[in-house]
C-alpha positions in Angstrom: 31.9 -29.1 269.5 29.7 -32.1 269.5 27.8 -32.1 272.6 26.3 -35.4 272.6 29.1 -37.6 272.6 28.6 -41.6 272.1 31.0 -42.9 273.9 31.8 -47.0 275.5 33.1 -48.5 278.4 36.6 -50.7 278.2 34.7 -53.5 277.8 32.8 -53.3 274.6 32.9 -55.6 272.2 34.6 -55.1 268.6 31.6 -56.4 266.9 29.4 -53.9 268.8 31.8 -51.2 268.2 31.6 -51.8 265.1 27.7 -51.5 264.4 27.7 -48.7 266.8 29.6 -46.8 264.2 27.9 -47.9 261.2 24.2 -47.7 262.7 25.0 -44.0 264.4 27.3 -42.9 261.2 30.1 -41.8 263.0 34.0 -42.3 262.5 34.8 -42.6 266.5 33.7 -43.4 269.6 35.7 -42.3 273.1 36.2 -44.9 275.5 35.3 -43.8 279.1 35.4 -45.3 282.7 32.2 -45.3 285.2 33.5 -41.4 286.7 33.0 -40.2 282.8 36.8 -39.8 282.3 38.1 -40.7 278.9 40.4 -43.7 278.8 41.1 -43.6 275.4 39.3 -43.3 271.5 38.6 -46.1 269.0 38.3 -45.2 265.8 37.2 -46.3 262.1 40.8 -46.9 261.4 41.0 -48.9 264.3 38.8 -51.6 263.5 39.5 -51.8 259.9 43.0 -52.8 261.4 41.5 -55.6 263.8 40.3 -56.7 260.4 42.6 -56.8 258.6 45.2 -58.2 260.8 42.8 -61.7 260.4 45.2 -62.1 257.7 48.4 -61.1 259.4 51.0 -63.6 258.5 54.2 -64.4 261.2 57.4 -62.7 260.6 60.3 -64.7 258.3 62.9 -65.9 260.6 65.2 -63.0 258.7 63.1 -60.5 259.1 62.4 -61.4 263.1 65.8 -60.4 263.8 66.0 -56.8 263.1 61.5 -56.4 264.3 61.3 -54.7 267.7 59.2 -57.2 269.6 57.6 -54.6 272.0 55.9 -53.1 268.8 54.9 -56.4 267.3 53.3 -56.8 271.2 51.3 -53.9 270.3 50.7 -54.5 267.1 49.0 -58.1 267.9 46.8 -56.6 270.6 45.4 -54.4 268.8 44.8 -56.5 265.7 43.4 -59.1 267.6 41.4 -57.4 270.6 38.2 -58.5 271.6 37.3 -55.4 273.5 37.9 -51.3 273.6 40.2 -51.8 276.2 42.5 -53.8 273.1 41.9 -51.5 270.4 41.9 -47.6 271.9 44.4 -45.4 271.5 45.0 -44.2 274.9 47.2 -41.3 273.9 44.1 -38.7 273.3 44.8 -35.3 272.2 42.2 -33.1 274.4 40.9 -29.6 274.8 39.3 -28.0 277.4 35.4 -26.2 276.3 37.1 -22.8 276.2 39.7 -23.4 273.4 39.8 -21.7 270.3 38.5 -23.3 266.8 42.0 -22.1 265.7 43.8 -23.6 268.3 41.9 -26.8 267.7 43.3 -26.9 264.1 46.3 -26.5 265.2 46.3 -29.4 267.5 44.9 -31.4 264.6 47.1 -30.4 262.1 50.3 -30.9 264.5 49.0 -34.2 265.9 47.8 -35.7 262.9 44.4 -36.6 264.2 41.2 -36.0 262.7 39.2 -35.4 266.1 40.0 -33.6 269.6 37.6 -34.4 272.7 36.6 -31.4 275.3 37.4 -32.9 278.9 36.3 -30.2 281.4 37.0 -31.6 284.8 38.6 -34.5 284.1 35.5 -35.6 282.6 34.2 -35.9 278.9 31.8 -33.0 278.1 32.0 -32.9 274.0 34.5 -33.5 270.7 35.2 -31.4 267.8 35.9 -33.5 264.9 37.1 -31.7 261.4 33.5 -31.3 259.9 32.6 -29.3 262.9 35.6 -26.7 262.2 34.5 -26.4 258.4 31.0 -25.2 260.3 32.8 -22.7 262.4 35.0 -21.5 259.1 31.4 -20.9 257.1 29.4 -19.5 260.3 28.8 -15.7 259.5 31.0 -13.4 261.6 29.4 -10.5 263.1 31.4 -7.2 262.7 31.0 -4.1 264.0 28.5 -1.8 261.8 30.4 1.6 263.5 34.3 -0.2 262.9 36.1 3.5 261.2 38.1 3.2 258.2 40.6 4.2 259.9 40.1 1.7 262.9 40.3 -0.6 260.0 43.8 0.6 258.4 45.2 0.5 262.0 44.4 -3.0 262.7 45.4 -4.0 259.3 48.7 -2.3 259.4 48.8 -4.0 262.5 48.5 -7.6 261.1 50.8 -6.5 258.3 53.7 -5.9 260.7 53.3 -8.8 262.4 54.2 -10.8 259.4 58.0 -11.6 258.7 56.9 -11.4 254.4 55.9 -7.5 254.6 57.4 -4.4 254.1 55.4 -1.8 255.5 58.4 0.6 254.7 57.5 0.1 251.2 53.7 -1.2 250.8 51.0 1.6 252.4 47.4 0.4 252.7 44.5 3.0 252.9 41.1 1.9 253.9 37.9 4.0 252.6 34.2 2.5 253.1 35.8 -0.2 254.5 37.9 -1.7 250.7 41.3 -1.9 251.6 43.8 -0.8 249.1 47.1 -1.3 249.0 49.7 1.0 247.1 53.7 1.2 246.9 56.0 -2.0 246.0 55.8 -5.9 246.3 58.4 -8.3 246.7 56.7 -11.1 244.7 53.2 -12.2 243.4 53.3 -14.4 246.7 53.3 -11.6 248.5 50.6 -9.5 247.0 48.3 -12.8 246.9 49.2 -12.6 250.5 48.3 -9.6 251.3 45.0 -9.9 249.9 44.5 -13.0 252.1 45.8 -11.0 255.1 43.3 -7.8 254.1 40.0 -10.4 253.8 40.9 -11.6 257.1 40.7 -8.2 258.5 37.3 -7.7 260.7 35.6 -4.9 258.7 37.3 -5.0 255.4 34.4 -5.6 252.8 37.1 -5.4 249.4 40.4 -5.4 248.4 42.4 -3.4 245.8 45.9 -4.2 245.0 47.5 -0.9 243.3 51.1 -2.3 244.2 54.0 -2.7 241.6 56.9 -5.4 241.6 60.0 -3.7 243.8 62.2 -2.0 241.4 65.6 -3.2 240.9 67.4 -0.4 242.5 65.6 -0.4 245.5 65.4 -4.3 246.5 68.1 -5.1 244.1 66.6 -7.7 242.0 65.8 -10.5 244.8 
């Protein structure tokens, strides 16, 4: 995470949202009260909408009828807000500091949002944006320099059962100085490129070899 987090109170202006953004070269700034809890998160988005709704246009009579007025409530506030308070989104998806990276993509990837904020206490203490998980996917990972081969073939015979697309019945794996190699039958090229994925991501496993022929037709009967 980002440790040094700009952040606002409700009452900030647009305008000097706005340059805060542009003159720090960030994409979003959380909005917090006098205790350090976060109220809510304007974003880049956000006031490119406050802009752009300068040129929002009223509603035909027609189309009036079937508009649900609490949403074109919202919609007006926070297209023509003059403060944070107008503007933030106050749903804020949060973490606490001792999350994992992967669990932070997946809050991202399920909430549709391109930043999560680290609350520890109630109170703001950091945010992880997308650029910082890129860092954490490239950051070296330190392994083991005694992990066996055979410590290795367990845990990756491990990972391969806990997938649904294996077949451990009829794909073996044997691991020496620390290349995984896979022999026996495949399903599909999906799987064996998946297998090579799940082999990579194996702590210890330096290489792959897939030795692995297509399932014959008497065995998985042509599927």
């Amino acid at each position: 995470m980002t440790p040094d987090v700009v952040t606002v109170p409700p009452d900030t202006p647009v305008m000097a949202m706005a340059r805060l953004l542009a003159d720090r070269g960030i994409s979003a700034v959380p909005v917090v009260d006098a205790a350090g809890a976060v109220l809510g998160i304007v974003t880049e988005a956000d006031l490119i909408s406050r802009l752009a709704g300068e040129e929002d246009k009223p509603a035909s009579w027609f189309a009036s009828l079937f508009a649900d007025p609490a949403r074109q409530a919202e919609r007006f506030a926070r297209t023509h807000g003059v403060t944070a308070a107008d503007l933030m989104t106050e749903k804020v998806v949060s973490v606490t500091p001792d999350a994992t990276a992967a669990h932070v993509a997946h809050l991202m990837e399920e909430q549709k949002v391109r930043r999560v904020v680290v609350v520890d206490g109630g109170k703001l203490t950091g945010i992880v944006s997308r650029a910082d998980l890129l860092r954490a996917l490239v950051a070296p990972v330190h392994v083991d320099a005694e992990l066996s081969d055979e410590r290795i073939r367990r845990a990756l015979l491990a990972a391969m059962k806990s997938q649904p697309w294996t077949d451990t019945f009829y794909t073996m794996v044997e691991v020496h100085d620390g290349v995984a190699t896979f022999h026996g039958f495949r399903r599909s090229d999906s799987v064996q490129k998946a297998l090579r994925v799940l082999a990579e991501n194996t702590p210890g496993v330096k290489g792959v070899k897939d030795e692995t022929q297509p399932m014959p037709v008497y065995i998985y009967g042509g599927v």
